[in-house]
PQR file with spaces between the fields and no chain letter, atoms N, CA, C, O and H, PARSE charges and radii, in Angstrom:
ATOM       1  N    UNK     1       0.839   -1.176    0.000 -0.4000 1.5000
ATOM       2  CA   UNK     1       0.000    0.000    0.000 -0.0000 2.0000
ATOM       3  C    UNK     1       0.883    1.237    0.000  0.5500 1.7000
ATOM       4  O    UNK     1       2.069    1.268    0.328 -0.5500 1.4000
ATOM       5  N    UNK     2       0.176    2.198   -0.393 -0.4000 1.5000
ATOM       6  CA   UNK     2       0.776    3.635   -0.531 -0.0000 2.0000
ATOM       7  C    UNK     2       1.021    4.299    0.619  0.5500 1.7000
ATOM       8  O    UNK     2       0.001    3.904    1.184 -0.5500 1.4000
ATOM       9  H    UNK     2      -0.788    2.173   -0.660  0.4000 1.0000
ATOM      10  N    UNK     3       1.707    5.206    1.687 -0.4000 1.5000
ATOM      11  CA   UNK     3       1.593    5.259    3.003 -0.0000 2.0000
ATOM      12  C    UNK     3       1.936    6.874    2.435  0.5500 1.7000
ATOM      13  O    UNK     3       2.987    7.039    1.816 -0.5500 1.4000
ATOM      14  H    UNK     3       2.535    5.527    1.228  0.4000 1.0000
ATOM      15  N    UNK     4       1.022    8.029    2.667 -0.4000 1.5000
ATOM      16  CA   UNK     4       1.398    9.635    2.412 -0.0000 2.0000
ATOM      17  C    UNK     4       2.198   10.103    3.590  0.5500 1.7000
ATOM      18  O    UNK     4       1.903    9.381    4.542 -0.5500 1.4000
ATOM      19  H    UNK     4       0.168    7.895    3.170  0.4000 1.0000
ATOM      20  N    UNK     5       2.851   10.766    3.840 -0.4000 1.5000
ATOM      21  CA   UNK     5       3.808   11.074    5.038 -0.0000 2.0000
ATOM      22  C    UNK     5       3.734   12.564    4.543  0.5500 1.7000
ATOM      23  O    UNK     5       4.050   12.998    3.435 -0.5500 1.4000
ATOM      24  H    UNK     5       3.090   11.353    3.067  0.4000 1.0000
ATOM      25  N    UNK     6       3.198   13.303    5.726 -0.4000 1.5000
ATOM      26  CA   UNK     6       3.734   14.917    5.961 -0.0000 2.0000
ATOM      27  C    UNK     6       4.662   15.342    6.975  0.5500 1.7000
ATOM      28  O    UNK     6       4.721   14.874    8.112 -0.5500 1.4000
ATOM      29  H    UNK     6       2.941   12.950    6.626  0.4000 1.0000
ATOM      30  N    UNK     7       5.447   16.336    6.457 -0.4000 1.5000
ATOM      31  CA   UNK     7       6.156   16.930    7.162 -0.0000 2.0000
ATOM      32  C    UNK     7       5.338   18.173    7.988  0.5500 1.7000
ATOM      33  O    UNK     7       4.349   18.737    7.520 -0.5500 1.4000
ATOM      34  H    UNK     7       5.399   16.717    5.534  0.4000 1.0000
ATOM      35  N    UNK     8       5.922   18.475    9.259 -0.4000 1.5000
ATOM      36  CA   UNK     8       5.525   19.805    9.382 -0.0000 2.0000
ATOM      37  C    UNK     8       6.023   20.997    8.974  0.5500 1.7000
ATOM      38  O    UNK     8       5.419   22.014    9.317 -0.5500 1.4000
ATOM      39  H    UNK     8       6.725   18.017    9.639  0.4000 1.0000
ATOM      40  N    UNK     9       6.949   21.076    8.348 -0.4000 1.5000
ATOM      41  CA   UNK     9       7.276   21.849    6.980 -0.0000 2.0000
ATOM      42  C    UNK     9       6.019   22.128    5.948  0.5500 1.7000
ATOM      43  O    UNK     9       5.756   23.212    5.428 -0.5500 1.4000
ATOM      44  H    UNK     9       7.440   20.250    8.069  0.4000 1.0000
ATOM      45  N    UNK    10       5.532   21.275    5.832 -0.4000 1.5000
ATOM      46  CA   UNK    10       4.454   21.553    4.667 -0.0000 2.0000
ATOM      47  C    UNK    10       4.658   20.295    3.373  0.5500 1.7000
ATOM      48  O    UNK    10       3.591   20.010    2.830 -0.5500 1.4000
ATOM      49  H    UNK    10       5.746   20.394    6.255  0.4000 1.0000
ATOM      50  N    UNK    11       5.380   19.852    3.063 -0.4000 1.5000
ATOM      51  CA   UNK    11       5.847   19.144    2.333 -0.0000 2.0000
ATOM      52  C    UNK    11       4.978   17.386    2.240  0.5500 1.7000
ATOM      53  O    UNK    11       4.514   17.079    3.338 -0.5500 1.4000
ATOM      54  H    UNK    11       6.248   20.084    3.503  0.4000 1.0000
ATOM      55  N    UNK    12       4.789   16.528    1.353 -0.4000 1.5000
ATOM      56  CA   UNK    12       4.595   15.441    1.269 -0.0000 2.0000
ATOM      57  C    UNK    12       5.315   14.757    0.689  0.5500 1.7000
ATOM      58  O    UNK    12       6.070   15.173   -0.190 -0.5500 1.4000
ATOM      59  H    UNK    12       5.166   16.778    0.461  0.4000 1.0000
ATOM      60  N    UNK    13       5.205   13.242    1.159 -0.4000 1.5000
ATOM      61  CA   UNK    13       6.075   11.825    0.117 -0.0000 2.0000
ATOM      62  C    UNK    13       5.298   10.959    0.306  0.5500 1.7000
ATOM      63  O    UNK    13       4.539   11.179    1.249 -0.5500 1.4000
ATOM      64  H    UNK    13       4.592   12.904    1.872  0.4000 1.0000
ATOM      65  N    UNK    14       5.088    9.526   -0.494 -0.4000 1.5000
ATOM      66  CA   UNK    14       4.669    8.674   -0.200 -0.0000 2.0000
ATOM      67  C    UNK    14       5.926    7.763   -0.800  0.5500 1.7000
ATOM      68  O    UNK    14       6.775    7.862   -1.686 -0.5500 1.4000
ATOM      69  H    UNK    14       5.705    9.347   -1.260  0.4000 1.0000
ATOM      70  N    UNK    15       5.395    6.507    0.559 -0.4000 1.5000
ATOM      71  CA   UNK    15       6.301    5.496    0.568 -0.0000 2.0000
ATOM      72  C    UNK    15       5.610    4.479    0.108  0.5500 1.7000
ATOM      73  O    UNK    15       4.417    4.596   -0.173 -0.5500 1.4000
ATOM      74  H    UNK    15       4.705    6.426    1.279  0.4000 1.0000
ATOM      75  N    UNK    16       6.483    3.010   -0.066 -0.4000 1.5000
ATOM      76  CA   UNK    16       5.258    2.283   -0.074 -0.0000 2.0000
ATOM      77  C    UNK    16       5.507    0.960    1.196  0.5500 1.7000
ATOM      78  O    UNK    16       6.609    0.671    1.664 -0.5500 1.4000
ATOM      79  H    UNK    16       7.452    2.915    0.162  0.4000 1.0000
ATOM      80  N    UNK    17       4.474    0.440    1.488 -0.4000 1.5000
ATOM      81  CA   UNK    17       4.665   -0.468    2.813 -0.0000 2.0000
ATOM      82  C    UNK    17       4.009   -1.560    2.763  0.5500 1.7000
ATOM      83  O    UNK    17       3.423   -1.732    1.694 -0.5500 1.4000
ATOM      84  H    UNK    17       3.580    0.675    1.108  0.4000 1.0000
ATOM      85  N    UNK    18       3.923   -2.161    3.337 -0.4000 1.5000
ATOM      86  CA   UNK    18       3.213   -3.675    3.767 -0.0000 2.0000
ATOM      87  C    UNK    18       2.988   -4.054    5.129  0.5500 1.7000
ATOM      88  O    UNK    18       3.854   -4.089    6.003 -0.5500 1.4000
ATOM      89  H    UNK    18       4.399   -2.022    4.206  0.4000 1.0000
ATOM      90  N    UNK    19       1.751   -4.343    5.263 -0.4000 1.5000
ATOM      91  CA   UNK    19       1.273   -4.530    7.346 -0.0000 2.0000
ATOM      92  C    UNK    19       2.216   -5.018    7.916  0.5500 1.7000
ATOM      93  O    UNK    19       2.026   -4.830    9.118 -0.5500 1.4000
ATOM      94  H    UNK    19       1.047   -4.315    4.553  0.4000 1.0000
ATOM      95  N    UNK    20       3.679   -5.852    7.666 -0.4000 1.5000
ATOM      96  CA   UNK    20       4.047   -6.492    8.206 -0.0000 2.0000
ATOM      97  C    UNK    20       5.469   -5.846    8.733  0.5500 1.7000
ATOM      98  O    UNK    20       6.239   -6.113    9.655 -0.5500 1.4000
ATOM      99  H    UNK    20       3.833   -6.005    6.690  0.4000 1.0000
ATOM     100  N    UNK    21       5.418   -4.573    7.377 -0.4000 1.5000
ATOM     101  CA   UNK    21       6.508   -3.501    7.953 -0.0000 2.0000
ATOM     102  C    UNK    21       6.540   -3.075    9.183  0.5500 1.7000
ATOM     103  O    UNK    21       5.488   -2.751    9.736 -0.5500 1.4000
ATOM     104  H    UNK    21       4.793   -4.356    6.628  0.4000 1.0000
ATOM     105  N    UNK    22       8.131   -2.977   10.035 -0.4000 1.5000
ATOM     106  CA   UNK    22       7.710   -2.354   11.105 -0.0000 2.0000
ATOM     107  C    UNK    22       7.993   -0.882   11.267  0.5500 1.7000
ATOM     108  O    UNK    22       8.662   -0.392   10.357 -0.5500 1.4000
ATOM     109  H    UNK    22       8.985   -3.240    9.586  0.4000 1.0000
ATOM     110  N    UNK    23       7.706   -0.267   12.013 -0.4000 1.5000
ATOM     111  CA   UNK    23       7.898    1.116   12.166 -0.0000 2.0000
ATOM     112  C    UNK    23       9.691    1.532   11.330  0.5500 1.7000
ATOM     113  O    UNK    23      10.059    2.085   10.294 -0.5500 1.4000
ATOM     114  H    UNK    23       7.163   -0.665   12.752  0.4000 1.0000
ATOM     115  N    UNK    24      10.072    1.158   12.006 -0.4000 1.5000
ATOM     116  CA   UNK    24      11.635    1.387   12.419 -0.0000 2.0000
ATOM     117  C    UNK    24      12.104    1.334   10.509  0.5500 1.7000
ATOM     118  O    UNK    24      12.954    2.043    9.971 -0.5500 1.4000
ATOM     119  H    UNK    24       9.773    0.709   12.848  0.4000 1.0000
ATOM     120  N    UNK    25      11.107    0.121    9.743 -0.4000 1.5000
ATOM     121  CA   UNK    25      11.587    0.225    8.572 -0.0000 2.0000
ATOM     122  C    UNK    25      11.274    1.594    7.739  0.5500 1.7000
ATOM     123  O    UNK    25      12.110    2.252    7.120 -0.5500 1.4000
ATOM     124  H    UNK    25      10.416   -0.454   10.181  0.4000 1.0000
ATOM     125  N    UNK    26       9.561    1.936    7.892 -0.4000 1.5000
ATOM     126  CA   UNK    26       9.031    3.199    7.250 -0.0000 2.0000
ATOM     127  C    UNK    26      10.144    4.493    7.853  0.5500 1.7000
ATOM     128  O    UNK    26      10.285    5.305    6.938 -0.5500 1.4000
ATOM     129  H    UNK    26       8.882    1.402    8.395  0.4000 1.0000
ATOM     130  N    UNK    27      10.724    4.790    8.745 -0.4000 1.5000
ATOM     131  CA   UNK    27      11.759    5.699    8.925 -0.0000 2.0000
ATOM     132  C    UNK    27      12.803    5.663    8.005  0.5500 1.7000
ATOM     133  O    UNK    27      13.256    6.616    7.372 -0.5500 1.4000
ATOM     134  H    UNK    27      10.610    4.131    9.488  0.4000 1.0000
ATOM     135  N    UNK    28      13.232    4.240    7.965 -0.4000 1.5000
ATOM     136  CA   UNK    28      14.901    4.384    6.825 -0.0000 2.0000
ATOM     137  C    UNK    28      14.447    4.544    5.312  0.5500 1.7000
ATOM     138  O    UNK    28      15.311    4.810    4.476 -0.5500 1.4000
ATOM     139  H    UNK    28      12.864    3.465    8.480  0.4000 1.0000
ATOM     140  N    UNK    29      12.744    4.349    4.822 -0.4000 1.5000
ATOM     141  CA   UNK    29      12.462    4.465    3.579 -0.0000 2.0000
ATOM     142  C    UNK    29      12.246    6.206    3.563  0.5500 1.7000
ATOM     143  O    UNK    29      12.450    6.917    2.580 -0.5500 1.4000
ATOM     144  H    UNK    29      12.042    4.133    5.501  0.4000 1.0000
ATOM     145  N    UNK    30      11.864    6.590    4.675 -0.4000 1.5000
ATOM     146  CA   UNK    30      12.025    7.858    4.423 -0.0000 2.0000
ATOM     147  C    UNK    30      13.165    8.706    4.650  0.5500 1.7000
ATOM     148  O    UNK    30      13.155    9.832    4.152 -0.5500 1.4000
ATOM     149  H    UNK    30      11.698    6.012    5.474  0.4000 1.0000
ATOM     150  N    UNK    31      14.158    8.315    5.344 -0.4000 1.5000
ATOM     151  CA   UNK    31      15.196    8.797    5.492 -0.0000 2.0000
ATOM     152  C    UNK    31      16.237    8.870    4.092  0.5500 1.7000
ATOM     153  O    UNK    31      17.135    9.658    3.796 -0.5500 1.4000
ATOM     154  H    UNK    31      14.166    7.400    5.749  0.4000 1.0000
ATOM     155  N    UNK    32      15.757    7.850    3.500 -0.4000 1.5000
ATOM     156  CA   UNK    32      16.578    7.501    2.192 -0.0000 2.0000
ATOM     157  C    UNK    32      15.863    8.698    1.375  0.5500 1.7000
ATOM     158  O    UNK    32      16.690    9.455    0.865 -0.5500 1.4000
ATOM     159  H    UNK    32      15.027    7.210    3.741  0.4000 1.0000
ATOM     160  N    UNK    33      14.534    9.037    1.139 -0.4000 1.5000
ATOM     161  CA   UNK    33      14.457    9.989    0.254 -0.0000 2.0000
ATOM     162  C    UNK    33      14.481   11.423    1.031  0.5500 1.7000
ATOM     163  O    UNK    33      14.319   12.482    0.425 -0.5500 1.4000
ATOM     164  H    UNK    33      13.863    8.422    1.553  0.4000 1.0000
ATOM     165  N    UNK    34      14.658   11.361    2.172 -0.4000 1.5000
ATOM     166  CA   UNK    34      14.798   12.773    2.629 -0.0000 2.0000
ATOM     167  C    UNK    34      15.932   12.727    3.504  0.5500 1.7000
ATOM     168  O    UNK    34      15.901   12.134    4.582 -0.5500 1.4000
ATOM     169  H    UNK    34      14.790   10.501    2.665  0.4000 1.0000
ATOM     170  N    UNK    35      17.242   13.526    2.929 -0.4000 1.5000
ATOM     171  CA   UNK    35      18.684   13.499    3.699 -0.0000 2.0000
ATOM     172  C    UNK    35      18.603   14.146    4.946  0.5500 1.7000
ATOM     173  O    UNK    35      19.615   14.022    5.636 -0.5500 1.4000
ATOM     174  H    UNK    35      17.267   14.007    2.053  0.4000 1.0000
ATOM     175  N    UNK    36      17.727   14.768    5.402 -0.4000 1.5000
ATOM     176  CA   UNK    36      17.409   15.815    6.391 -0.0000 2.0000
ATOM     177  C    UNK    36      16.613   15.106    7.653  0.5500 1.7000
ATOM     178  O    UNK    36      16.483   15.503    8.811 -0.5500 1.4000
ATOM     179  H    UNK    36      16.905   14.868    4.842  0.4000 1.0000
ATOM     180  N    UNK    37      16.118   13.880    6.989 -0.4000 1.5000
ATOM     181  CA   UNK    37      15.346   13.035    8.135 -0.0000 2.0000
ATOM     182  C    UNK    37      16.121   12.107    8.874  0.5500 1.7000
ATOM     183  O    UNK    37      15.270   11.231    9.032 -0.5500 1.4000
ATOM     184  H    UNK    37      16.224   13.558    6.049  0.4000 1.0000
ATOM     185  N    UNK    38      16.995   11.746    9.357 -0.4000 1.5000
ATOM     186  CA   UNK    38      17.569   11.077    9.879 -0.0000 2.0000
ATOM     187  C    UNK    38      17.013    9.659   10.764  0.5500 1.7000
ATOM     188  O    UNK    38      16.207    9.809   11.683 -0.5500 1.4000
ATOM     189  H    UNK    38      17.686   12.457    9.229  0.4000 1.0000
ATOM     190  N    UNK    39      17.340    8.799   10.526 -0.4000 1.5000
ATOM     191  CA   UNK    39      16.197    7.836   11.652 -0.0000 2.0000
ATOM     192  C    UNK    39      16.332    8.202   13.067  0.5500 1.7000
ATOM     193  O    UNK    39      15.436    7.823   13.822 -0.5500 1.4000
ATOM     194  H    UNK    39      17.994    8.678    9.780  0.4000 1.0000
ATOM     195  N    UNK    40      17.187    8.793   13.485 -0.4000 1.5000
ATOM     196  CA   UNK    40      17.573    8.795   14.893 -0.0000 2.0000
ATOM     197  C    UNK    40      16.571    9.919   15.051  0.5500 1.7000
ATOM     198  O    UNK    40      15.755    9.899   15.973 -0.5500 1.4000
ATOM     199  H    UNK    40      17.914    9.100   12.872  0.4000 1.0000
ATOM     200  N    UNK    41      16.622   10.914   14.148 -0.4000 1.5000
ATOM     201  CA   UNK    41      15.883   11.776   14.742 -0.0000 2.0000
ATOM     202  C    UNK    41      14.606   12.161   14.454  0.5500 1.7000
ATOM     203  O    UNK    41      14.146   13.189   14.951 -0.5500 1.4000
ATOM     204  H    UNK    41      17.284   10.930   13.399  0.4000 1.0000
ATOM     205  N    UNK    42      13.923   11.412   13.654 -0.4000 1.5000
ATOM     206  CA   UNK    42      12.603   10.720   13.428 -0.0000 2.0000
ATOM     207  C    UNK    42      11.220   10.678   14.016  0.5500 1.7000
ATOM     208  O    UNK    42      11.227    9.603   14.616 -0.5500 1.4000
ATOM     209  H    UNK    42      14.297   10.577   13.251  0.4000 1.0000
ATOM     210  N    UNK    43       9.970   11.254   14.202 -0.4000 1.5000
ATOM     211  CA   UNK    43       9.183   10.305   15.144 -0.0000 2.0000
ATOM     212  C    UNK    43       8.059   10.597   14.214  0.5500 1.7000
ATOM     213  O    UNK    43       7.656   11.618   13.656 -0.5500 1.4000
ATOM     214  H    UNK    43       9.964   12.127   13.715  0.4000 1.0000
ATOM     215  N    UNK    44       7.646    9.200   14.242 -0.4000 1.5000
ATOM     216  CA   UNK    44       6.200    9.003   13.286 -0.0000 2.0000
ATOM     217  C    UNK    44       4.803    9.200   14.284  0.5500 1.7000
ATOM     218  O    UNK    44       4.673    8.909   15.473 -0.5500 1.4000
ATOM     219  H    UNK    44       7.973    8.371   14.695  0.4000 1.0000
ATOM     220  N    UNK    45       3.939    9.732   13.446 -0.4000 1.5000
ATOM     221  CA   UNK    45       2.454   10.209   14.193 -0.0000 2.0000
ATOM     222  C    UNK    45       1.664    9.818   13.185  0.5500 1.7000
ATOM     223  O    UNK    45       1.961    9.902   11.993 -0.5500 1.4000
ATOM     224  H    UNK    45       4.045    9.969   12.480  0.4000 1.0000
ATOM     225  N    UNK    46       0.406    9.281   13.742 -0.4000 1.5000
ATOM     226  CA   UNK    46      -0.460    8.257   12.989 -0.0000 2.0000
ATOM     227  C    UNK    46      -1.544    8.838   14.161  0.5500 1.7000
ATOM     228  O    UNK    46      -1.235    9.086   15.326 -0.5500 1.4000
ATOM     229  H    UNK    46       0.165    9.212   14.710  0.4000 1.0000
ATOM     230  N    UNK    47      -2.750    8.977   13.623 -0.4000 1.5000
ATOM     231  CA   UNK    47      -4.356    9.649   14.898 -0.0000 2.0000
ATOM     232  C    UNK    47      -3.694    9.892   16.276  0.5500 1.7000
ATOM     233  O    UNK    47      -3.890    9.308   17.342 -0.5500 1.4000
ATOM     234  H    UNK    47      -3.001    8.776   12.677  0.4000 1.0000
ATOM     235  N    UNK    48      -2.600   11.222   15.878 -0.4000 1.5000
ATOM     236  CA   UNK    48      -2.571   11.848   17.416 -0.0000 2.0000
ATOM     237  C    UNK    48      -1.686   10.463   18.489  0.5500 1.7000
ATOM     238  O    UNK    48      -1.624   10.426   19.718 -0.5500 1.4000
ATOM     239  H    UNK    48      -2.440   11.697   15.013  0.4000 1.0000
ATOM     240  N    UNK    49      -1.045    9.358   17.380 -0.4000 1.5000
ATOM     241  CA   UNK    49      -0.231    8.643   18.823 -0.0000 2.0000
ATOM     242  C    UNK    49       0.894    8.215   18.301  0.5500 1.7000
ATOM     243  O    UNK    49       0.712    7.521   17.301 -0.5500 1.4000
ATOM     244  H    UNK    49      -1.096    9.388   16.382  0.4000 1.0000
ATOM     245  N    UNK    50       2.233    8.405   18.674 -0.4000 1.5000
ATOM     246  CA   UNK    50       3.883    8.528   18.321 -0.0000 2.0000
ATOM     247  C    UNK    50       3.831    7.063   18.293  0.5500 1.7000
ATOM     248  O    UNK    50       3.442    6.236   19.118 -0.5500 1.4000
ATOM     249  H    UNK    50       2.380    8.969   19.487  0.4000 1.0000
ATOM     250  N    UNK    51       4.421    6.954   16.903 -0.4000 1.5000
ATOM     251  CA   UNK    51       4.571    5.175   17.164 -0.0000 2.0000
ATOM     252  C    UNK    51       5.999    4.630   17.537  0.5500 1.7000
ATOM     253  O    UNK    51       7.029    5.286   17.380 -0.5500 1.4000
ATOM     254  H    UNK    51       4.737    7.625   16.233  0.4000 1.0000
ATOM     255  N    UNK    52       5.938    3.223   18.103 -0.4000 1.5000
ATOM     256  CA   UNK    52       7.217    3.072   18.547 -0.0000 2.0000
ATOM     257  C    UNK    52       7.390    1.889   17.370  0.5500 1.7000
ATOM     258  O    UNK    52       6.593    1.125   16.826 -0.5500 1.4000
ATOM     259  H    UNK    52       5.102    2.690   18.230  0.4000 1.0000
ATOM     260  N    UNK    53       8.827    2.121   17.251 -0.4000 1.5000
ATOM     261  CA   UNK    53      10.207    1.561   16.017 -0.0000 2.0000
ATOM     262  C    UNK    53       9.574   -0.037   16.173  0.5500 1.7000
ATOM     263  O    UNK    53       9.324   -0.499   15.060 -0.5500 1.4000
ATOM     264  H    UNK    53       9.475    2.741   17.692  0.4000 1.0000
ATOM     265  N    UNK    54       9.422   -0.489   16.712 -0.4000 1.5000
ATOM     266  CA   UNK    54       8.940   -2.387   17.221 -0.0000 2.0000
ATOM     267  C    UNK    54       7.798   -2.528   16.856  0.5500 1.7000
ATOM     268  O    UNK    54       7.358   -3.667   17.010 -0.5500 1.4000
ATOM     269  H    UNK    54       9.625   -0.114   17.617  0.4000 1.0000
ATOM     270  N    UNK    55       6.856   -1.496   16.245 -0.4000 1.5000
ATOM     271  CA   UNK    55       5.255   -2.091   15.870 -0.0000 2.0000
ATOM     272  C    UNK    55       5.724   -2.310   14.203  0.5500 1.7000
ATOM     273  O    UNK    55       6.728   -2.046   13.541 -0.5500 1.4000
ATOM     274  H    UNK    55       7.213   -0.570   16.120  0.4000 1.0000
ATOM     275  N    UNK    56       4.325   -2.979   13.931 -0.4000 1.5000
ATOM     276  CA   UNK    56       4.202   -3.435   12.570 -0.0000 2.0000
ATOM     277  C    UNK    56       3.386   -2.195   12.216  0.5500 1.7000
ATOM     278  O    UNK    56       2.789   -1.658   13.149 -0.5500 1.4000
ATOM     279  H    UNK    56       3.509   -3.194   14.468  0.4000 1.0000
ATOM     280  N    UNK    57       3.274   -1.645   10.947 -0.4000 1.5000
ATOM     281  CA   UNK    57       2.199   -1.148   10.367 -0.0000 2.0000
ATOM     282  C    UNK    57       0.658   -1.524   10.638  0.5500 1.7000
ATOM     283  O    UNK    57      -0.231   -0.683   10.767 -0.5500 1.4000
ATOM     284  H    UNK    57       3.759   -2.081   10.189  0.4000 1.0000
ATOM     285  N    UNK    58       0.482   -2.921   10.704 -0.4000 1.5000
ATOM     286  CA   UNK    58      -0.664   -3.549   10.951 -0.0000 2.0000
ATOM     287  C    UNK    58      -1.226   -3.038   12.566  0.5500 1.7000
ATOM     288  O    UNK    58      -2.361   -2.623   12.799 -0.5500 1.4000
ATOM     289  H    UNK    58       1.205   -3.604   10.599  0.4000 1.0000
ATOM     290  N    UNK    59      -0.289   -3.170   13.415 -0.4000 1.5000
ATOM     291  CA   UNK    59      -0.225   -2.913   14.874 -0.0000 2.0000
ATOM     292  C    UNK    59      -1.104   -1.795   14.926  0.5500 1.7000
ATOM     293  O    UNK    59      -2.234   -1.700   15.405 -0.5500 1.4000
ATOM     294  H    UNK    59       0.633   -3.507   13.226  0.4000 1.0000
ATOM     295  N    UNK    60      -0.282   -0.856   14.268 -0.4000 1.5000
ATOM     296  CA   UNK    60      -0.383    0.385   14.440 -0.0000 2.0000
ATOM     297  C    UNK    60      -2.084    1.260   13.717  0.5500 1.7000
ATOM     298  O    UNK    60      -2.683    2.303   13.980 -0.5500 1.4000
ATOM     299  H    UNK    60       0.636   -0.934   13.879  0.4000 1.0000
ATOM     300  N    UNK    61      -2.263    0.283   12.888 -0.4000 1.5000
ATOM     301  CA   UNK    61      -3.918    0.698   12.644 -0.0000 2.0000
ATOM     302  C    UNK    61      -3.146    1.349   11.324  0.5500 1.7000
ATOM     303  O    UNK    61      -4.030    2.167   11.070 -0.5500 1.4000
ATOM     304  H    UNK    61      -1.776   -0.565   12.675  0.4000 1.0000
ATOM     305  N    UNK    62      -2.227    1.569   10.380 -0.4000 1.5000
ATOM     306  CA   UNK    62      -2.156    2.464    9.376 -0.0000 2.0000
ATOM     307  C    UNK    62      -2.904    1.790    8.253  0.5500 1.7000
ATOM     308  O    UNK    62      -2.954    0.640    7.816 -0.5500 1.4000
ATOM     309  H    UNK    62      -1.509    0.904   10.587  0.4000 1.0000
ATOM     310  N    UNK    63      -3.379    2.767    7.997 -0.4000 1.5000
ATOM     311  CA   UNK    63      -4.090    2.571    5.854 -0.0000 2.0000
ATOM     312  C    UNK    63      -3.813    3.123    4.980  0.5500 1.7000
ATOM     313  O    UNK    63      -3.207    4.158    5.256 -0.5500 1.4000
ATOM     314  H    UNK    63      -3.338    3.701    8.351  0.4000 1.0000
ATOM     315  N    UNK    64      -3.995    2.904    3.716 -0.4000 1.5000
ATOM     316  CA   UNK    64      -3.672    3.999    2.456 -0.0000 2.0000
ATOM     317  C    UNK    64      -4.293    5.153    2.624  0.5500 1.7000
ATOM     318  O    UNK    64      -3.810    6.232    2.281 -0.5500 1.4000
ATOM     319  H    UNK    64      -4.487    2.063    3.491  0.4000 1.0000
ATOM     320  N    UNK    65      -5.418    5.001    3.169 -0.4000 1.5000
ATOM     321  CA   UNK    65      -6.362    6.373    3.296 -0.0000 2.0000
ATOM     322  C    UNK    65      -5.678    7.241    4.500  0.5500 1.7000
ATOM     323  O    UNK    65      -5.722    8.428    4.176 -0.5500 1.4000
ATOM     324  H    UNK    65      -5.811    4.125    3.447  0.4000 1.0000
ATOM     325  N    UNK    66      -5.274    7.126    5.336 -0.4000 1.5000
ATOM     326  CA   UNK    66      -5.113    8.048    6.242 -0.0000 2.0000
ATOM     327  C    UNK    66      -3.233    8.580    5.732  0.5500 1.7000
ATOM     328  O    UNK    66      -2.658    8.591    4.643 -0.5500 1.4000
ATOM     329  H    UNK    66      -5.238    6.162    5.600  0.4000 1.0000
ATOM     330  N    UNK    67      -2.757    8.982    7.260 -0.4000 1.5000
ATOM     331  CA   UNK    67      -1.218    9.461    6.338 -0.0000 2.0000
ATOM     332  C    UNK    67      -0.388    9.686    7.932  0.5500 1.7000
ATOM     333  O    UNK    67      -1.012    9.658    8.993 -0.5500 1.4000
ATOM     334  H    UNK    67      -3.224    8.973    8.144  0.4000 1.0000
ATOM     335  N    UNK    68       0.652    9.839    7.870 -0.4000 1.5000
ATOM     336  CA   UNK    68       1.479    9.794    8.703 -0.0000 2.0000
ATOM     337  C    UNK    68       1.985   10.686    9.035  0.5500 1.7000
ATOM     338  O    UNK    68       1.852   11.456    8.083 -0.5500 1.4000
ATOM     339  H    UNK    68       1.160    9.861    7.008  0.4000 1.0000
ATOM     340  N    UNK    69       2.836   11.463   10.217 -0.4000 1.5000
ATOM     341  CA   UNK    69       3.339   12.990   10.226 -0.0000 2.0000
ATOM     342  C    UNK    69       4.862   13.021   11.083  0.5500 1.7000
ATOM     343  O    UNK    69       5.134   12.558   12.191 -0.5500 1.4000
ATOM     344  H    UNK    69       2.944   10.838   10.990  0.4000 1.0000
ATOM     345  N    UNK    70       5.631   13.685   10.198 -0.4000 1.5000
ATOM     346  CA   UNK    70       6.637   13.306   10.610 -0.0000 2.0000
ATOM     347  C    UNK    70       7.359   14.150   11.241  0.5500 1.7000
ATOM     348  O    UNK    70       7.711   14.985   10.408 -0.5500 1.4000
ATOM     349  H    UNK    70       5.410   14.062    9.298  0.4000 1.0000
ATOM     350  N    UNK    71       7.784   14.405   12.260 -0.4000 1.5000
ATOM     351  CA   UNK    71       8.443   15.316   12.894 -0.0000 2.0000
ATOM     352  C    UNK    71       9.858   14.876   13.008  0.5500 1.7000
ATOM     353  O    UNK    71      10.155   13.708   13.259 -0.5500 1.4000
ATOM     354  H    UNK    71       7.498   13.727   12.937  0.4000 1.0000
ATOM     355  N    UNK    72      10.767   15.867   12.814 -0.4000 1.5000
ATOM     356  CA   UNK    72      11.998   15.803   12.841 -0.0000 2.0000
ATOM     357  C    UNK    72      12.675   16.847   13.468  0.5500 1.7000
ATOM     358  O    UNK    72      12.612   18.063   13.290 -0.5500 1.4000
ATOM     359  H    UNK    72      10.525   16.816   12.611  0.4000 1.0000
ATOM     360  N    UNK    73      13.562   15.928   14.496 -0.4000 1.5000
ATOM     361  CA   UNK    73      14.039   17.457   15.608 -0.0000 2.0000
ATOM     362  C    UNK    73      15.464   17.191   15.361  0.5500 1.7000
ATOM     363  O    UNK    73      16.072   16.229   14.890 -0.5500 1.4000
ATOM     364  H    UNK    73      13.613   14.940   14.641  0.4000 1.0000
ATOM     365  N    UNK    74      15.851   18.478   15.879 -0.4000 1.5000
ATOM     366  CA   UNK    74      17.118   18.946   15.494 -0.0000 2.0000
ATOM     367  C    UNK    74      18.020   18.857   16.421  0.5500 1.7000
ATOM     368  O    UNK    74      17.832   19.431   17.494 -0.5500 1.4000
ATOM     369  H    UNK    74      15.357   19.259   16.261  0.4000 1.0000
ATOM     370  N    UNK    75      19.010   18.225   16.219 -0.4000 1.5000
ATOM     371  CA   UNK    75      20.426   17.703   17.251 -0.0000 2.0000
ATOM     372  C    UNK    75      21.259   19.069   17.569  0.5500 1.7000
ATOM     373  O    UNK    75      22.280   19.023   18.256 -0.5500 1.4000
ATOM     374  H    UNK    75      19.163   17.758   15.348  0.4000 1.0000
């Protein structure tokens, strides 16, 4: 499935995923297209709840329809 990811920048990407992905992977697919995202410094948001690196996509309730938000803080 298609997974939309916003920045709070304003910006969008979509990745693509599978339920069985876990968190920790959707970070390095986005890290790979965005040099600025770093996994370390990373945190994914899905309905208002920070997911942790050890869930699956499936876990986590994500769908094509909804989208992900990515915050990235600065070292």
């Amino acid at each position: 499935m298609k997974i939309s990811v916003k920045f709070l920048q304003g910006s969008n990407i979509q990745i693509d995923a599978e339920g069985s992905d876990k968190v920790h992977s959707l970070k390095d697919r986005i890290a790979a297209l965005r040099s600025e995202a770093n996994v370390e410094n990373q945190k994914l948001i899905y309905s208002g709840k920070v997911l942790r690196d050890d869930q699956t996509v499936e876990e986590c309730g994500i769908t094509g329809d909804g989208f992900l938000v990515c915050m990235v803080t600065k070292v």
